[in-house]
PAMI-19700 format. One record per atom (N, C-alpha, C): x, z, y; residue in three letters. Coordinates in steps of 0.2 Angstrom, whole numbers, padded with zeros to 4 digits, always signed. Atoms other than C-alpha are relative to their C-alpha. Layout:
BEGIN
XZYALA ...
END
This chain:
BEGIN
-0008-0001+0001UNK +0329-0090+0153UNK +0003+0003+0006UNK -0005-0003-0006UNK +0341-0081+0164UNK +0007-0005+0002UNK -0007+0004-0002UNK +0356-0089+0172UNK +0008+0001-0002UNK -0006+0000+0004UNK +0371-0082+0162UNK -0001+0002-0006UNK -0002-0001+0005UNK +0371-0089+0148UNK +0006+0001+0001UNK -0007+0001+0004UNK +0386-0089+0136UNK +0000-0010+0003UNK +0000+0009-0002UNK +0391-0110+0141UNK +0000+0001-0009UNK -0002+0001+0005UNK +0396-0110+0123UNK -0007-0001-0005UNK +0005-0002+0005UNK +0379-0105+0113UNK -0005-0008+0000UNK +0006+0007+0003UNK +0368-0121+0108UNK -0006+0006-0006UNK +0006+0001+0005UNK +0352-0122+0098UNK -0003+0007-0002UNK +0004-0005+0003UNK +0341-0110+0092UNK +0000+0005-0007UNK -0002-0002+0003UNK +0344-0095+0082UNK -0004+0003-0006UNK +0003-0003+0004UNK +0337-0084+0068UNK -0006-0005-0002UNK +0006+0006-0002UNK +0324-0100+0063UNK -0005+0005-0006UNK +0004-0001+0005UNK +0310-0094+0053UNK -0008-0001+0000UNK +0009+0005-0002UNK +0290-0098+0048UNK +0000+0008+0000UNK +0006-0007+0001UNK +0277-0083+0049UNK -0006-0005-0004UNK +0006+0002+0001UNK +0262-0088+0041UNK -0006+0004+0004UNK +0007-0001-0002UNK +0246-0087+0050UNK -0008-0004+0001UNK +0007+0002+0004UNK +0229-0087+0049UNK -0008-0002+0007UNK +0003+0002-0007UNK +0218-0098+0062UNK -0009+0005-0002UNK +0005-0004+0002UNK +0201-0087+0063UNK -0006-0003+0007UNK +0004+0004-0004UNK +0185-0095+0070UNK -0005+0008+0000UNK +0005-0004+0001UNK +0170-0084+0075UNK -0010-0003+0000UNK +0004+0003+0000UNK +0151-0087+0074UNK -0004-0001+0007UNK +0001+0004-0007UNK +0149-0088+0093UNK +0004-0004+0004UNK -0002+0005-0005UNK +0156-0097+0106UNK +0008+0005+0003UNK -0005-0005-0002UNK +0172-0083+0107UNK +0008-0006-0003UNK -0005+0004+0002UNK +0190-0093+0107UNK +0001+0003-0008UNK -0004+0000+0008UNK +0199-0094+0090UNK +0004+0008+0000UNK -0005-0004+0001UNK +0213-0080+0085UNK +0005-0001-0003UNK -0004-0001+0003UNK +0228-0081+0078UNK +0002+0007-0004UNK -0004-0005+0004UNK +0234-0068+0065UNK +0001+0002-0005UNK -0002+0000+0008UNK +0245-0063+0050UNK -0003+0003-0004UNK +0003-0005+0007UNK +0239-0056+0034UNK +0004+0007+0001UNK -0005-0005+0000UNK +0243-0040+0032UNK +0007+0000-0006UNK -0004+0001+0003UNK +0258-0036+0023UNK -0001+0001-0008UNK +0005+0000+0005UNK +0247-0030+0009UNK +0000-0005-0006UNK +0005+0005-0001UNK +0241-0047+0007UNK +0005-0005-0001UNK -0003+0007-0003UNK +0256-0059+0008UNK +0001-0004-0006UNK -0001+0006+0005UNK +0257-0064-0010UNK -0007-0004+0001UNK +0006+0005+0002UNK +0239-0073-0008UNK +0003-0005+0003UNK -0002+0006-0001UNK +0241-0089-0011UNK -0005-0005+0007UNK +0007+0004-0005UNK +0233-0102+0002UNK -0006-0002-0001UNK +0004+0000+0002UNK +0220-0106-0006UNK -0005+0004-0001UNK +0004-0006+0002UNK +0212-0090-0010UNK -0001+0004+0007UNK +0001-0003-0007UNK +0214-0088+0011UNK -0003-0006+0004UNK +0001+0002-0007UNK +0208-0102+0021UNK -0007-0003-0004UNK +0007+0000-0001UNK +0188-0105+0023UNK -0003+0007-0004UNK +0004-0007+0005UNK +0184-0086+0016UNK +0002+0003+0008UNK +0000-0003-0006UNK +0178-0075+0029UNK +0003+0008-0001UNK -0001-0005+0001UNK +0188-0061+0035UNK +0003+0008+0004UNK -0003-0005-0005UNK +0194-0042+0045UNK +0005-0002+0003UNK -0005+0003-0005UNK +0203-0044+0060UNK +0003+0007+0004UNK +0001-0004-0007UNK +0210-0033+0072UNK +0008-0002+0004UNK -0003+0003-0005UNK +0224-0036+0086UNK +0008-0002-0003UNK -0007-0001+0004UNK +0239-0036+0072UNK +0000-0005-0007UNK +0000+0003+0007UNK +0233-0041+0056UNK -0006-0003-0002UNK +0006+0005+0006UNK +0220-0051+0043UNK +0001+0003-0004UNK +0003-0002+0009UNK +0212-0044+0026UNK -0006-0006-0001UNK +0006+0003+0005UNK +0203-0057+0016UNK -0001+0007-0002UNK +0003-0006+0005UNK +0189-0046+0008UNK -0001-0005-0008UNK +0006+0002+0006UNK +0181-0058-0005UNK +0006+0001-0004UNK -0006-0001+0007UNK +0190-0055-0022UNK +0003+0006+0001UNK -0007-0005+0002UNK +0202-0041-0015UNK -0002+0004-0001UNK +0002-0009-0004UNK +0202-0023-0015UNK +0003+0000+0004UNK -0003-0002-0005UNK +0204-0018-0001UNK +0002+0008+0003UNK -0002-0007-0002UNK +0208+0000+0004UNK -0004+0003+0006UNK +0005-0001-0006UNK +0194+0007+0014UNK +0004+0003+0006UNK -0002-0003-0004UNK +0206+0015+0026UNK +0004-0007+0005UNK -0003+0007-0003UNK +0214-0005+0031UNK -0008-0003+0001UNK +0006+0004-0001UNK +0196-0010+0032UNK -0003+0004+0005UNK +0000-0004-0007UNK +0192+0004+0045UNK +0003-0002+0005UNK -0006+0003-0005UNK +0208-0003+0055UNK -0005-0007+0001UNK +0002+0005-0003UNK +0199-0018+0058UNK -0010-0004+0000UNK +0008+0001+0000UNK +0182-0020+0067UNK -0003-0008+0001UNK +0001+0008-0001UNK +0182-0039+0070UNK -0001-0004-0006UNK +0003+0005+0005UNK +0173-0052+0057UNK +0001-0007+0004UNK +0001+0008-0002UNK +0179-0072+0057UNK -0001-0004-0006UNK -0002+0005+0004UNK +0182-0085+0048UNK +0008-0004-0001UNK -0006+0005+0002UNK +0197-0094+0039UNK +0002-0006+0001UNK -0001+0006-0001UNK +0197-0110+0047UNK +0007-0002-0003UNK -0007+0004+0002UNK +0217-0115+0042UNK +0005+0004+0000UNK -0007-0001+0000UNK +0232-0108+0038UNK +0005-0005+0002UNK -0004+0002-0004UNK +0244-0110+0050UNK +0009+0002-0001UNK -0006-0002+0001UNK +0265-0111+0047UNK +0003-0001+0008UNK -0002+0001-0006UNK +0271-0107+0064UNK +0010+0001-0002UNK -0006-0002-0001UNK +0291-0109+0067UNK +0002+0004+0009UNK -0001-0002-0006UNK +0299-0096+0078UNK +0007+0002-0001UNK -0005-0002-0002UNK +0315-0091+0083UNK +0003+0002+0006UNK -0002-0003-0008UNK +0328-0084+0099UNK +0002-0004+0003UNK -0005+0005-0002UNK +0334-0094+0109UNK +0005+0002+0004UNK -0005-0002-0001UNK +0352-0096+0119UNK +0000+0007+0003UNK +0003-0005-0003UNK +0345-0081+0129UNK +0001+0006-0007UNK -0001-0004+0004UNK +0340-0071+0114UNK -0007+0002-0001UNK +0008-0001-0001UNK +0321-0072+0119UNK -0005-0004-0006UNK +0003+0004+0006UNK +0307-0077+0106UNK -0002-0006+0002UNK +0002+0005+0001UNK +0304-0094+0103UNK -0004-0003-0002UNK +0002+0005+0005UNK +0289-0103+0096UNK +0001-0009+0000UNK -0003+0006+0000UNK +0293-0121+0091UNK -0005-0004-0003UNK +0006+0005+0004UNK +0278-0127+0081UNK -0005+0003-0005UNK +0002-0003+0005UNK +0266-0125+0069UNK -0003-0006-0004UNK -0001+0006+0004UNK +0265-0135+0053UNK -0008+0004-0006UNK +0005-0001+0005UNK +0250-0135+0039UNK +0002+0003-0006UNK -0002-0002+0009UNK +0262-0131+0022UNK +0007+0004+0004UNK -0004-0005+0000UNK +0275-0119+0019UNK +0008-0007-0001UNK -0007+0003+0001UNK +0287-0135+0014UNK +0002-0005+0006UNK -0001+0004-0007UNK +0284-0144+0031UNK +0004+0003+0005UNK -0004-0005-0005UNK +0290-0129+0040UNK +0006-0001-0003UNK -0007-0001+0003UNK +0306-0127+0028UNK +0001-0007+0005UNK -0002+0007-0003UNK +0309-0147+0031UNK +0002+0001+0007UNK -0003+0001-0005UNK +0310-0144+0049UNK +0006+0005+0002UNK -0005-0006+0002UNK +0321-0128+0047UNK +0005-0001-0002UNK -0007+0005+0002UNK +0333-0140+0037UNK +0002-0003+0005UNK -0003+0005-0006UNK +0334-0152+0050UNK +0004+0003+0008UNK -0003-0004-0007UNK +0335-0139+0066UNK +0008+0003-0001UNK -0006-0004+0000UNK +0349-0129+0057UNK +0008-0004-0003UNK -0006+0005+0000UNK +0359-0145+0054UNK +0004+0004-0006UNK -0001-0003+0006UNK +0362-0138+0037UNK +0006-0005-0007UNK -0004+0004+0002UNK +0373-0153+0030UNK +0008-0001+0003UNK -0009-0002-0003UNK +0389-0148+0043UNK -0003+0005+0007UNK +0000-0004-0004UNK +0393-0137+0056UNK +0001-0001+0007UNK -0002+0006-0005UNK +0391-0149+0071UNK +0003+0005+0009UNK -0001-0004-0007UNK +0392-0135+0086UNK +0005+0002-0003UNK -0004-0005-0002UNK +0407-0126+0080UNK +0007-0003+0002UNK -0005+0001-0001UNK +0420-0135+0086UNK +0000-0006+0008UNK -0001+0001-0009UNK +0423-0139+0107UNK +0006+0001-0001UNK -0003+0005-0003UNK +0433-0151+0117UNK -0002+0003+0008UNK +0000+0000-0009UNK +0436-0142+0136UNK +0003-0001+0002UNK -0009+0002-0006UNK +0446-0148+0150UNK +0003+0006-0001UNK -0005-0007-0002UNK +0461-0136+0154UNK +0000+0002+0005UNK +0002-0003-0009UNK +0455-0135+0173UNK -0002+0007-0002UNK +0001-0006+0002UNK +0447-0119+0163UNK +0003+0006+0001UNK -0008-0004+0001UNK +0464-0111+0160UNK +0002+0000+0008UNK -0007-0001-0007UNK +0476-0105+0176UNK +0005-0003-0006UNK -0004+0002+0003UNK +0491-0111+0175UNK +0005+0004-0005UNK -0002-0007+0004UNK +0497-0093+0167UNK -0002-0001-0005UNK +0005+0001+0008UNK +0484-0096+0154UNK +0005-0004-0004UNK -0002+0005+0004UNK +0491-0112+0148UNK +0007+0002-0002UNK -0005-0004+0004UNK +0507-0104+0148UNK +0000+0003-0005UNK +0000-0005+0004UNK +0503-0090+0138UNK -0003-0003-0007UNK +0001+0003+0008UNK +0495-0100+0125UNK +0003-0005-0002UNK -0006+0004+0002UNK +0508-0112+0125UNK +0004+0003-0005UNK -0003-0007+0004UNK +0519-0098+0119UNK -0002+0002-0006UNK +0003-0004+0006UNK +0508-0092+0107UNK -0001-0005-0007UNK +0001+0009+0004UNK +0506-0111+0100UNK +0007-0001-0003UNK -0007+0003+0002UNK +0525-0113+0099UNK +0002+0007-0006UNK -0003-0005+0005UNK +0527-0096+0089UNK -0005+0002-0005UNK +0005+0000+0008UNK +0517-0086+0075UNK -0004+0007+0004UNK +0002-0006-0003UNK +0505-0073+0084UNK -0005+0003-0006UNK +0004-0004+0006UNK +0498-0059+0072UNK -0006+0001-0001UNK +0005+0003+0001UNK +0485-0062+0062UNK -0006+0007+0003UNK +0005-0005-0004UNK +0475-0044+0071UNK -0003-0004+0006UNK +0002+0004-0006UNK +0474-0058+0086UNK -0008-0002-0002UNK +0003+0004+0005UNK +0462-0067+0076UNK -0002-0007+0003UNK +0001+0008-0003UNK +0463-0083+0083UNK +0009-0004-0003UNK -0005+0003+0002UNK +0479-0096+0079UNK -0002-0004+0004UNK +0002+0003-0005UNK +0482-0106+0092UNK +0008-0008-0002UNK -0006+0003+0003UNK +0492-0122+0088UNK -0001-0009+0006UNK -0002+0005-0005UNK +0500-0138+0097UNK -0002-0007-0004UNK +0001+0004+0004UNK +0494-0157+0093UNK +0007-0007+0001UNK -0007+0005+0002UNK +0509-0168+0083UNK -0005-0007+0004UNK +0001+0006-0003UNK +0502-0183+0094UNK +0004-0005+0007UNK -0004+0003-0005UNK +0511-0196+0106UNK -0005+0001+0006UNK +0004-0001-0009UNK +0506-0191+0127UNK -0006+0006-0002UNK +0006-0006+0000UNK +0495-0175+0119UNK +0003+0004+0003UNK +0000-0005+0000UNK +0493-0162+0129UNK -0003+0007+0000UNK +0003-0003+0003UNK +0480-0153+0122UNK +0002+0004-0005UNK -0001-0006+0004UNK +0482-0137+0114UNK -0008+0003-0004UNK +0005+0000+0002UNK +0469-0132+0101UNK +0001+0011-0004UNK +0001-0007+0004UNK +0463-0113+0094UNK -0006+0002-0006UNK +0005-0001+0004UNK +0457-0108+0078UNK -0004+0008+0000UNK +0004-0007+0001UNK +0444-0092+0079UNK -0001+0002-0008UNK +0000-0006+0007UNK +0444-0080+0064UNK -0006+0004+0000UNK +0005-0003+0002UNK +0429-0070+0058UNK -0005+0000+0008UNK +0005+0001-0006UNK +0417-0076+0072UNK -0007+0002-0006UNK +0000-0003-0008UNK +0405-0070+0081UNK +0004+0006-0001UNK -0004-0009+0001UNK +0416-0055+0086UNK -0006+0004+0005UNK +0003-0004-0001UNK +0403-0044+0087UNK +0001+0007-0003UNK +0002-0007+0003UNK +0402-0025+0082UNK +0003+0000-0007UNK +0001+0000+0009UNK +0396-0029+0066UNK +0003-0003-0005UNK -0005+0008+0002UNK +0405-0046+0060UNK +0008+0003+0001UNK -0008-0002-0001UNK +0422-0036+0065UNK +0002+0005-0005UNK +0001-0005+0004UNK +0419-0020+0057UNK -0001-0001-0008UNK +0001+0002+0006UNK +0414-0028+0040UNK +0007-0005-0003UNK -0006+0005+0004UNK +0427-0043+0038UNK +0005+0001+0000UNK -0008+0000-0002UNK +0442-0034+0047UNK +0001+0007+0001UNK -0003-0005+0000UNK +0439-0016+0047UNK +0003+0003+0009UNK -0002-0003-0007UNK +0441-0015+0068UNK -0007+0003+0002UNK +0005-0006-0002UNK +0430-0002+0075UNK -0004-0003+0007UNK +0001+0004-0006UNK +0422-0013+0088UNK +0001-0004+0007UNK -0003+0005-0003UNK +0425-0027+0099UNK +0004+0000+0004UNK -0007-0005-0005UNK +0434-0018+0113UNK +0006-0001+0000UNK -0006-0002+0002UNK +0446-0015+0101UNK +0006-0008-0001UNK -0002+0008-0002UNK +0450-0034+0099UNK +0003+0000+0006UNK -0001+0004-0005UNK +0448-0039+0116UNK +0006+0005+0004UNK -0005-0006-0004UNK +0459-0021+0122UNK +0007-0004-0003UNK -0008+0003+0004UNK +0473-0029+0109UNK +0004-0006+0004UNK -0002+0004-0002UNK +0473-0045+0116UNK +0002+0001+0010UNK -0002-0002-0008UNK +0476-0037+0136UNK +0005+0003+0000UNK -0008-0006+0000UNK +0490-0026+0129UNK +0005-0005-0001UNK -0003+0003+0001UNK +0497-0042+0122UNK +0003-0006+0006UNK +0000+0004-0005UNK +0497-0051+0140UNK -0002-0005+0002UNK +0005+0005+0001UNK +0484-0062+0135UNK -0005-0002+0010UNK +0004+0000-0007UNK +0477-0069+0155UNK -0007+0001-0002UNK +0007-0003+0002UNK +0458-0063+0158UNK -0005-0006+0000UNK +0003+0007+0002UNK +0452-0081+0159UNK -0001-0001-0006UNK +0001+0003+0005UNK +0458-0086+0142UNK -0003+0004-0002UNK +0003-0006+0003UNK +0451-0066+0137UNK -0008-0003+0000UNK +0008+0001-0002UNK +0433-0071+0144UNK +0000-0006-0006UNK +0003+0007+0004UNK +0432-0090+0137UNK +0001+0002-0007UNK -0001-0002+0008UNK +0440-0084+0119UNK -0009+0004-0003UNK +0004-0006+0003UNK +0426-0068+0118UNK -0005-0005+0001UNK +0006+0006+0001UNK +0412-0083+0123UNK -0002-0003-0005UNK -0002+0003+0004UNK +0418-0094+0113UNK -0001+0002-0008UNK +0000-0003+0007UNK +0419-0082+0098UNK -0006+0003-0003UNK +0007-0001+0001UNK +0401-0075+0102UNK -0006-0005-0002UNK +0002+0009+0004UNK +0395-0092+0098UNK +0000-0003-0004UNK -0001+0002+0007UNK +0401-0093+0084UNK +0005-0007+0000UNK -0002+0008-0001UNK +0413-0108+0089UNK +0006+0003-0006UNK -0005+0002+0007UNK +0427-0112+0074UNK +0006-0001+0003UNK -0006+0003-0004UNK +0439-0122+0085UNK -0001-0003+0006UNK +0000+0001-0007UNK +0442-0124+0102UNK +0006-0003+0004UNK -0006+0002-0001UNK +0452-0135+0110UNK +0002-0004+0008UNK +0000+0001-0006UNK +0459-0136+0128UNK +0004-0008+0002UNK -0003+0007+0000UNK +0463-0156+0134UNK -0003-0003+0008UNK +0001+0003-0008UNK +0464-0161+0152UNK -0005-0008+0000UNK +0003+0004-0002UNK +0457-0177+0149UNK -0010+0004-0003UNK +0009-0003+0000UNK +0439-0167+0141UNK -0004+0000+0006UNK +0006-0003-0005UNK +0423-0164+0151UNK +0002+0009+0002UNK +0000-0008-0001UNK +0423-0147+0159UNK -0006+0003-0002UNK +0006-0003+0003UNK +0410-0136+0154UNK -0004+0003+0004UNK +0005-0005-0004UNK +0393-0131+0162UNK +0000+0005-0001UNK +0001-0008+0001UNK +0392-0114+0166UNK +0005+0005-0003UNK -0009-0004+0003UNK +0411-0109+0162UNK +0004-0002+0007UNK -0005+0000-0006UNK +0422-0104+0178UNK +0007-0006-0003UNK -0010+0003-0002UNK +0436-0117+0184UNK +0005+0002+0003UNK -0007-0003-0005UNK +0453-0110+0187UNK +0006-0005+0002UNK -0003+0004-0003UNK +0462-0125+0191UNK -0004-0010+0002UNK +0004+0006-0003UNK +0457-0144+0199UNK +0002-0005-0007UNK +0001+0005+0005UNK +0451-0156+0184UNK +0007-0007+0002UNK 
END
């Protein structure tokens, strides 16, 4: 991994199984991993693992039972064996680089953990608690301001004050997150991010709160909420002393 992450980004992303096919040979030559071809992917598991079969540095063709297409069977001069079908999970991590995570016997094992990792019964990361040491003092103004009045929904955030006794935490709601490219142009018709973050400079938004919101909203965060007693954030500049 490299050292600028986003602070905001948690857990692992695009989660997904591959299937693949463990292949043994008749001498003493390590094992291989490799998928069926695309060809091939409705065959059930059964009808793939102990049948011997083509390999080359990409793909698998069981022969026995298929047709196979002698031009995919040229593609591959290596002969094994079917030892196990293997459900590998893989995905990107904060970075963005591939991740493998594991590999399971069944196609339901893999989903199962898939359920679990993607925390699929709430949305537990979207919503951060930062100190306000975060924010300059300008910052806190400025979204103080924005808190106390009605700022236009092209901002895409709502930033609001909490009715509680001794709080002085200010909270922000994000709108059509991540603001990427694609997610802007689709939900709201802005021609790319730029155009966002250009808005909110015209507006005299300080470039601290600029950075931490476009993080924040790369991440897909929900609600964000600045509160001097909170933790400070690893890996997120401080503009003022905790």
């Amino acid at each position: 991994m490299t050292q600028n992450l986003n602070p905001f980004a948690r857990g692992y992303q695009n989660l997904h199984t591959v299937r693949t096919l463990l292949i043994t040979f008749d001498d003493d030559c390590p094992p291989v991993w490799r998928p069926l071809h695309p060809t091939q992917a409705h065959l059930s598991d059964r009808v793939i693992e102990n049948f011997p079969c083509l390999h080359n540095k990409d793909f698998a063709l069981i022969t026995v039972g298929q047709d196979v297409p002698d031009e995919l069977v040229n593609q591959c001069p290596a002969e094994g064996l079917v030892r196990a079908v293997v459900y590998a999970i893989e995905a990107e991590d904060c970075d963005g680089q591939p991740a493998h995570l594991g590999d399971f016997s069944s196609a339901e094992a893999a989903r199962d953990v898939i359920h679990q990792l993607r925390f699929e019964t709430g949305f537990y990361s979207r919503c951060w608690e930062i100190n306000s040491a975060h924010l300059t003092l300008e910052a806190w103004h400025w979204l103080h301001k924005q808190a106390s009045g009605a700022p236009p929904h092209s901002f895409l955030f709502v930033p609001f004050l909490f009715n509680a006794p001794d709080s002085q935490a200010i909270g922000v709601k994000l709108i059509s997150t991540p603001w990427t490219d694609e997610v802007l142009s689709a939900a709201e018709g802005i021609d790319g991010a730029w155009r966002l973050h250009d808005e909110h400079r015209r507006a005299g938004m300080p470039e601290c709160l600029l950075e931490i919101l476009r993080l924040a909203a790369l991440a897909d965060v929900r609600m964000l909420v600045f509160d001097a007693d909170a933790p400070l954030l690893g890996g997120l500049a401080q503009a003022m002393p905790a």
